[in-house]
C-alpha positions in Angstrom: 0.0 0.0 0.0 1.1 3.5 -0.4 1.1 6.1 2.3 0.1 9.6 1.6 -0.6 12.8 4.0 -3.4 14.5 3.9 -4.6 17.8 5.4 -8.1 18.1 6.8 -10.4 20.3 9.2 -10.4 19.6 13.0 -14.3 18.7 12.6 -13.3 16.2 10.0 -10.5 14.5 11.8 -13.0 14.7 15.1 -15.6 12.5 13.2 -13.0 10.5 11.5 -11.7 9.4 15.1 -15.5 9.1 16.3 -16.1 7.2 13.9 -12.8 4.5 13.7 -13.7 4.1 17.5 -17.4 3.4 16.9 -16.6 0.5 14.6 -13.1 -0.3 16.1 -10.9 -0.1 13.5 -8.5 2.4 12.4 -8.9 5.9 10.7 -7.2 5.0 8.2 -9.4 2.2 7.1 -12.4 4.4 7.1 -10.7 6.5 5.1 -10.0 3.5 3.1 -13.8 2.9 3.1 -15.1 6.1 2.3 -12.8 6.1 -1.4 -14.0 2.6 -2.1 -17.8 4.2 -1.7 -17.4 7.0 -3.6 -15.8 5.3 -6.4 -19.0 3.2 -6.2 -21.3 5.9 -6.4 -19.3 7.3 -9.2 -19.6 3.9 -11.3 -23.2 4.1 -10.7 -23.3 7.7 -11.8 -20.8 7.1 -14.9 -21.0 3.6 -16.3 -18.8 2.9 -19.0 -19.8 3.5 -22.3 -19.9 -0.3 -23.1 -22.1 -0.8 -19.5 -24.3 1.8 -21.5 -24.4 0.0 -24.3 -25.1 -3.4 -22.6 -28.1 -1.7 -20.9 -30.0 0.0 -23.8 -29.3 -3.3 -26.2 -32.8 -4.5 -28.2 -34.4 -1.5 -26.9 -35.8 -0.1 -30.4 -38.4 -2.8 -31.3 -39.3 -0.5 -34.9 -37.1 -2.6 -37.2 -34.0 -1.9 -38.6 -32.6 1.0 -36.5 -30.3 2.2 -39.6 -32.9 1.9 -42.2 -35.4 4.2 -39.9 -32.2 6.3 -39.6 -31.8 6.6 -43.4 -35.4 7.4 -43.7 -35.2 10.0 -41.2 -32.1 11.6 -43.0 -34.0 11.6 -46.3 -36.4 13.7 -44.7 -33.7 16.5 -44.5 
């Protein structure tokens, strides 16, 4: 693992001791924690274009997707 300082507010470090004691481990594995959740909550927010693509796959049930496409362009 690699170390690293960090600089935060005295209410922060207050909470982050709270909370460490609360669940009995140490601060830096809540710190550990809380990156690990956010980079969750990040995935969730910003799949990957191919988790996009996965998702929305056999969604248009109108045909041939290109050839509406075509006749759409047509239109123009």
């Amino acid at each position: 693992m690699i170390r690293t300082v960090i600089s935060i507010s005295e209410d922060d470090k207050k909470w982050l001791e709270e909370r460490a004691a609360e669940e009995g481990i140490p601060m830096t594995e809540v710190v550990r924690r809380a990156l690990h959740l956010m980079q969750e909550v990040e995935k969730r927010q910003k799949p990957p274009v191919e988790t996009l693509l996965a998702r929305t796959k056999g969604l248009w049930k109108k045909g041939d997707g290109l050839d509406y496409q075509r006749r759409l362009r047509d239109e123009w």
